[in-house]
DRENDO-1510 file (C-alpha; in Angstrom, 1 decimal, always signed):
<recs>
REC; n; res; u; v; w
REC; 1; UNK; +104.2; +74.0; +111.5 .
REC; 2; UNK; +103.2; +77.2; +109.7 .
REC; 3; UNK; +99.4; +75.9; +109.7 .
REC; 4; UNK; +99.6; +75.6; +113.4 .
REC; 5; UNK; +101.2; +78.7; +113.8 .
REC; 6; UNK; +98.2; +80.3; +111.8 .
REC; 7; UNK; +95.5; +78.7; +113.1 .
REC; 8; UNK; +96.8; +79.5; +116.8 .
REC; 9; UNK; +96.6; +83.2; +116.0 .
REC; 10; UNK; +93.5; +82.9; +114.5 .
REC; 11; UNK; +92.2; +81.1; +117.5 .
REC; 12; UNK; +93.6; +84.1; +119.7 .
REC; 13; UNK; +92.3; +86.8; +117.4 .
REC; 14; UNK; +88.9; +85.4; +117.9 .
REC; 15; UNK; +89.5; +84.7; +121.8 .
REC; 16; UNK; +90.1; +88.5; +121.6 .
REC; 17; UNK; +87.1; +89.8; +119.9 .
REC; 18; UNK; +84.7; +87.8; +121.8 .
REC; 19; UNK; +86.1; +88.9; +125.2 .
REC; 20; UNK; +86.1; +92.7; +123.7 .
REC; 21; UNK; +89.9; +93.0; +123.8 .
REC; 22; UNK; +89.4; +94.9; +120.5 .
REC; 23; UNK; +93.4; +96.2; +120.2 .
REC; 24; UNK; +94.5; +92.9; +122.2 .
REC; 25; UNK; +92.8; +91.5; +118.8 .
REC; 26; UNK; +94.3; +93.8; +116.8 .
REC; 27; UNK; +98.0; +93.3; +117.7 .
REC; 28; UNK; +97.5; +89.5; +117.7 .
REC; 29; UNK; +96.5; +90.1; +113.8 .
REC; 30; UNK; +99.3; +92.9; +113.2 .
REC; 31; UNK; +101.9; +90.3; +115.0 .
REC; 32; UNK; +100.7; +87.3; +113.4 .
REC; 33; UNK; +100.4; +88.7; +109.9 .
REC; 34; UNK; +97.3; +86.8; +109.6 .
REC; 35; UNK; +94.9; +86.9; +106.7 .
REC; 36; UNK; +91.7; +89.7; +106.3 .
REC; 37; UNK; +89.6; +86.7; +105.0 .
REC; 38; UNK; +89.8; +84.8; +108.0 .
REC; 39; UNK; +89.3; +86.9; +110.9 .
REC; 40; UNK; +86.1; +88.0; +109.1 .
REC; 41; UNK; +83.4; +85.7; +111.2 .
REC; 42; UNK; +85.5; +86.7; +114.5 .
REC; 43; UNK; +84.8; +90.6; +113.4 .
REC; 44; UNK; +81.1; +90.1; +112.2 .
REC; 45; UNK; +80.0; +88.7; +115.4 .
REC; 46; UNK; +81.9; +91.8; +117.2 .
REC; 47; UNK; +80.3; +94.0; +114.8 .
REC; 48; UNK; +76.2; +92.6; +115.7 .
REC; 49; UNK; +77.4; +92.5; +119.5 .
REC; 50; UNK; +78.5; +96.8; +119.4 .
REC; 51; UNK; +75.4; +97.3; +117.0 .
REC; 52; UNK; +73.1; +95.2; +119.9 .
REC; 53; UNK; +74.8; +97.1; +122.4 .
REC; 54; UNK; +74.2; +100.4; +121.2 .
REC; 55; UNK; +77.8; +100.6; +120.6 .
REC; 56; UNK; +77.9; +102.4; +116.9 .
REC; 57; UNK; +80.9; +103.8; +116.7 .
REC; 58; UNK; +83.0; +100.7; +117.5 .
REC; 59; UNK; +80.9; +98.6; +115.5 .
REC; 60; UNK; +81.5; +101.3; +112.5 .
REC; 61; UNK; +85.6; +101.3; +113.3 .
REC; 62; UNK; +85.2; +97.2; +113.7 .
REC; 63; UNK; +84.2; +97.3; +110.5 .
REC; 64; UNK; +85.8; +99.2; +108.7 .
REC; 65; UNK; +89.0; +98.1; +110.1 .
REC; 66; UNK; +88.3; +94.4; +109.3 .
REC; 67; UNK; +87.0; +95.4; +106.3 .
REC; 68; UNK; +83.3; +94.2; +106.2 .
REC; 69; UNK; +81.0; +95.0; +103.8 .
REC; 70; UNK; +80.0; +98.4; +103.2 .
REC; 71; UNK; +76.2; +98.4; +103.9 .
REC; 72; UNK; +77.5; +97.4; +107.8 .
REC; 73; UNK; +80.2; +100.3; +107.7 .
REC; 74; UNK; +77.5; +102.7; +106.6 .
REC; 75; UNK; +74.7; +101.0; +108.9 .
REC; 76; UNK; +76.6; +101.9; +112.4 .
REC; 77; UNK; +78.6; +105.0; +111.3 .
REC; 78; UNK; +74.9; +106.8; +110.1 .
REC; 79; UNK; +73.2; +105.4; +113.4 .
REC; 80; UNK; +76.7; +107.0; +115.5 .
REC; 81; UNK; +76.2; +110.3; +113.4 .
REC; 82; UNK; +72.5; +110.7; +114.3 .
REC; 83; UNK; +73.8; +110.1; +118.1 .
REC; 84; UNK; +76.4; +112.8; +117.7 .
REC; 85; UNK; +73.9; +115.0; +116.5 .
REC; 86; UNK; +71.0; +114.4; +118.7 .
REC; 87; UNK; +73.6; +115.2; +121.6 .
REC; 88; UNK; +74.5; +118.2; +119.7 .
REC; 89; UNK; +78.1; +117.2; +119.1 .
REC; 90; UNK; +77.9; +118.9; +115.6 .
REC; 91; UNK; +81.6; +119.5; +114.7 .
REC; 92; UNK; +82.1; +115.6; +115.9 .
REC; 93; UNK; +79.2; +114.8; +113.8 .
REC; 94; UNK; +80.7; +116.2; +110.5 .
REC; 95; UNK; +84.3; +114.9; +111.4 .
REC; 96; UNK; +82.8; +111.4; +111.5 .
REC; 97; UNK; +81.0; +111.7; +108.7 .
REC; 98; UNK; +83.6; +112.7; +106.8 .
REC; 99; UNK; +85.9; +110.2; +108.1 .
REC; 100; UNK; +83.5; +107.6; +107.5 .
REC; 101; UNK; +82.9; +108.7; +103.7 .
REC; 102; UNK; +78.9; +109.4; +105.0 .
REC; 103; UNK; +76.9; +111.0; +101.9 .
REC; 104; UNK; +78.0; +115.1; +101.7 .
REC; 105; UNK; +74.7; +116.3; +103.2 .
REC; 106; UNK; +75.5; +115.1; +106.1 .
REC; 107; UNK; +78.8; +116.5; +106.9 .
REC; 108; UNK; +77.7; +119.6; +105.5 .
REC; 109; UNK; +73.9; +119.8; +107.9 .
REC; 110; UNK; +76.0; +118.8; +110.6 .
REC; 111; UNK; +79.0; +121.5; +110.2 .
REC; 112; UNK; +76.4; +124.4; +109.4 .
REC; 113; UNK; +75.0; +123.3; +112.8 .
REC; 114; UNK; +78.1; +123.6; +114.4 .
REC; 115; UNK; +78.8; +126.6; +112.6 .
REC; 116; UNK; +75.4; +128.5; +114.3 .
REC; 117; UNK; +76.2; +126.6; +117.4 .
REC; 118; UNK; +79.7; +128.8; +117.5 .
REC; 119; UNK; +78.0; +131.8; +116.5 .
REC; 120; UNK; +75.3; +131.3; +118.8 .
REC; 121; UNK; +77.5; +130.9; +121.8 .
REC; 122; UNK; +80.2; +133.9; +120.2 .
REC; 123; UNK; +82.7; +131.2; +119.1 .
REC; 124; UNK; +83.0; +133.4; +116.0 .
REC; 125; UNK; +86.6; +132.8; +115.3 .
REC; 126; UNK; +85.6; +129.0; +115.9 .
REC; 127; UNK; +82.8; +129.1; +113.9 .
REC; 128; UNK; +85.0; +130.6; +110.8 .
REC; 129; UNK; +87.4; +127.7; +111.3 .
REC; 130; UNK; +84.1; +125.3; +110.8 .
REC; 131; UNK; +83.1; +126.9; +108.1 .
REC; 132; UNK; +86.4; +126.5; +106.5 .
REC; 133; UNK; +87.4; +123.4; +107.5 .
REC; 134; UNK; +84.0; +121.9; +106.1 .
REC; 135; UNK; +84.0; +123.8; +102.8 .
REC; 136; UNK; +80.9; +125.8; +104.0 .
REC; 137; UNK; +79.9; +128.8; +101.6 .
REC; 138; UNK; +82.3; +132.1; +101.6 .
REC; 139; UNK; +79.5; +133.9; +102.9 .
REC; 140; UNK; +79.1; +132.1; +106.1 .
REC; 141; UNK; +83.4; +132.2; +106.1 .
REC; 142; UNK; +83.7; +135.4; +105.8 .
REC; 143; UNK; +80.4; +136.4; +108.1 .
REC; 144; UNK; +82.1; +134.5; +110.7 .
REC; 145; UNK; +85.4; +135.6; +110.3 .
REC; 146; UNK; +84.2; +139.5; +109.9 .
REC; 147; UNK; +82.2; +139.5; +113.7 .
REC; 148; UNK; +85.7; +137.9; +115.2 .
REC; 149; UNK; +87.3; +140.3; +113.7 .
REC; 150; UNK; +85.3; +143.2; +115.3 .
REC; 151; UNK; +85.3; +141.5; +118.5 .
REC; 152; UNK; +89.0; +141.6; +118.7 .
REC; 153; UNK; +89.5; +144.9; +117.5 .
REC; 154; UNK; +86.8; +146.1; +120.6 .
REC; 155; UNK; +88.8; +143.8; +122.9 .
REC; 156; UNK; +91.8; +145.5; +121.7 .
REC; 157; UNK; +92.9; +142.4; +120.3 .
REC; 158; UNK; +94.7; +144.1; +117.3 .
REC; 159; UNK; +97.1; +141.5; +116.0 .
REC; 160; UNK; +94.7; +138.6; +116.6 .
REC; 161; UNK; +92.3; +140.5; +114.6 .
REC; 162; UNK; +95.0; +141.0; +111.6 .
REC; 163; UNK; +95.5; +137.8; +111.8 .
REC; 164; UNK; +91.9; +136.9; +110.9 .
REC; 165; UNK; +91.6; +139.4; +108.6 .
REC; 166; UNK; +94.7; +138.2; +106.5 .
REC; 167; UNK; +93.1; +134.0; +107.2 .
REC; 168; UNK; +89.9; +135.2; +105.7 .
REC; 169; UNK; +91.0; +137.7; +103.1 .
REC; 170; UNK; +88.8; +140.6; +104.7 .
REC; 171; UNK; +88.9; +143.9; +102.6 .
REC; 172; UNK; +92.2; +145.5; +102.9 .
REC; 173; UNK; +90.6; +148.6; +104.6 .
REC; 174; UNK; +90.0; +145.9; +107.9 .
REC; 175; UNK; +93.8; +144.6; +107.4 .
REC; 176; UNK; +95.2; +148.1; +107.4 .
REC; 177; UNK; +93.5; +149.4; +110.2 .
REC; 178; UNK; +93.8; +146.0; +112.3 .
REC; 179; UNK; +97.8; +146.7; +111.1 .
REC; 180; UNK; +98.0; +150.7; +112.4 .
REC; 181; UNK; +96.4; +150.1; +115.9 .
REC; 182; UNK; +98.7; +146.9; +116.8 .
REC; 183; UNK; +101.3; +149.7; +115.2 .
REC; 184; UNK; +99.8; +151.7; +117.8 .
REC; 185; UNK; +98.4; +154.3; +115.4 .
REC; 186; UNK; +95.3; +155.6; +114.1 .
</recs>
């Protein structure tokens, strides 16, 4: 009975895949409890249909989710990546990367691109956030953080500039002085 019972879900999970129904396919496999090892042919041929489609990312998720073998991970997330980047989608870019374990240089080309992207469009406080969130060096950090810092403090935007200033560790002479205008001093 239990054999039937397996074999029916695994028939379904593969109905699934091969209709696209990718989180159809992924309930029947959470619901069914069924094995990894045998709903790897099902995910393979998903994976080569995204990857003939042009589809990288879902073929990367498909197979990392289903656990195929890493060269095929690697393979579609890398060919995804160069997509986010060549649409200049840079903070995407280096999110995937990272998520996807890509090699360091990656995340790091694609969040410095993002990074000038911000500064380049005045996204400074964004562009700080890049910089930390992707470990970029404390120069760029504090650059960043230093222009949105002035900005707000022209705009008149004296506790969002303290605020910065304290997030970024400015020199105390900014925090002070960001601290007596929103005091309304001088």
């Amino acid at each position: 009975m239990a054999e039937n019972t397996l074999s029916e879900g695994v028939r379904l999970f593969e109905e699934k895949m091969a209709s696209g129904l990718y989180k159809e396919a992924a309930k029947v496999r959470e619901d069914r409890s069924l094995p990894l090892d045998m709903l790897q042919e099902a995910a393979t041929k998903a994976y080569r249909k995204n990857v003939d489609l042009g589809e990288y990312s879902v073929a990367a998720a498909l197979a990392k989710l289903y656990d195929l073998p890493e060269n095929l991970i690697k393979g579609a997330a890398i060919r995804s990546f160069q997509r986010k980047v060549d649409g200049e989608h840079y903070k995407a870019a280096a999110e995937y990367a990272k998520e996807f374990n890509l090699p360091p240089e990656m995340i790091r080309d694609a969040a410095i691109l993002a990074f000038n992207k911000s500064v380049s469009f005045g996204l400074l406080k964004n562009a700080a956030e890049i910089a930390d969130l992707f470990d970029l060096p404390e120069s760029m950090k504090k650059e960043a953080a230093e222009m949105a810092y002035s900005k707000h403090m022209e705009a008149g935007l004296y506790n969002k500039a303290l605020k910065i200033a304290q997030k970024y560790k400015l020199p105390e002479k900014m925090v002070h002085e960001a601290e007596a205008k929103a005091k309304g001093r001088k």
